[in-house]
C-alpha positions, 0 to 999 in steps of 0.5 A: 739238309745237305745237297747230297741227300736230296733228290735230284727233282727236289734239286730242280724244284728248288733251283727253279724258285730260286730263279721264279724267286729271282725272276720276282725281284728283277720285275719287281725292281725293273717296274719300280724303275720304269715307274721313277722313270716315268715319274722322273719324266712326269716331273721333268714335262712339269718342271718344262711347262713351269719353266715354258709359263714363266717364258710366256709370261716373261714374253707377254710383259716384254711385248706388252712393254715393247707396245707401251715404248713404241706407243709413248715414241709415236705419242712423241714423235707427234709432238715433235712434229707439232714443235717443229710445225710450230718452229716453223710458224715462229721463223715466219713471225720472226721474219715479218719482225724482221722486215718490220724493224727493218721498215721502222728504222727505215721510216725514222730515217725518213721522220728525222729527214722529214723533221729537218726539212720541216725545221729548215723551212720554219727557219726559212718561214721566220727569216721571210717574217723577218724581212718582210716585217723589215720590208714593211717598217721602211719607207717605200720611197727611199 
């Protein structure tokens, strides 16, 4: 049936569904857009709190590593400061052995004195034996 033919009010019915016809598909295609927008942004909030997850998780392990260093330098830091209290207890140690040697090789000087004094009066002791026992084998008178 061409155009001709029909009526003007049948012309009218039919434009009008066409445009209710394409009235229907724009809100169709328009409501399936907004429901893949609002999929997409569905998937984009859990792609974001997958992504913010794995942050926090990452943060956590840094922080709890970051706690365990600082932990372990404190457990060191205490014992450097008892290898340097001990250091220092050492230096005193090695001063007193210092002044002790100091003192022994002061009292083998005085020992090997004492023994060449000890020495010259044996030999003084003997050379009085010696004369008096001469002293003694003489005559008085003579």
């Amino acid at each position: 049936m061409p155009f001709g033919s029909m009526s003007q009010e049948s012309v009218i019915l039919v434009l009008a569904a066409v445009v209710v016809v394409l009235l229907v598909i724009v809100v169709v295609l328009w409501s399936g857009r907004a429901r893949s927008a609002a999929a997409s942004e569905e998937a984009l909030r859990g792609r974001l709190h997958d992504d913010l997850t794995v942050w926090v998780l990452e943060g956590r392990r840094l922080f709890t590593t970051w706690q365990e260093r600082i932990e372990a330098l404190n457990e060191l830091k205490s014992r450097l400061g008892g290898m340097a209290e001990e250091a220092d207890r050492l230096r005193i140690e090695v001063s007193h052995m210092e002044g002790m040697r100091a003192q022994i090789v002061q009292l083998t000087a005085e020992n090997e004195r004492r023994q060449k004094e000890c020495a010259d009066l044996h030999d003084l002791l003997g050379r009085i034996a010696s004369l008096a026992q001469a002293a003694a084998g003489r005559p008085s008178g003579s």
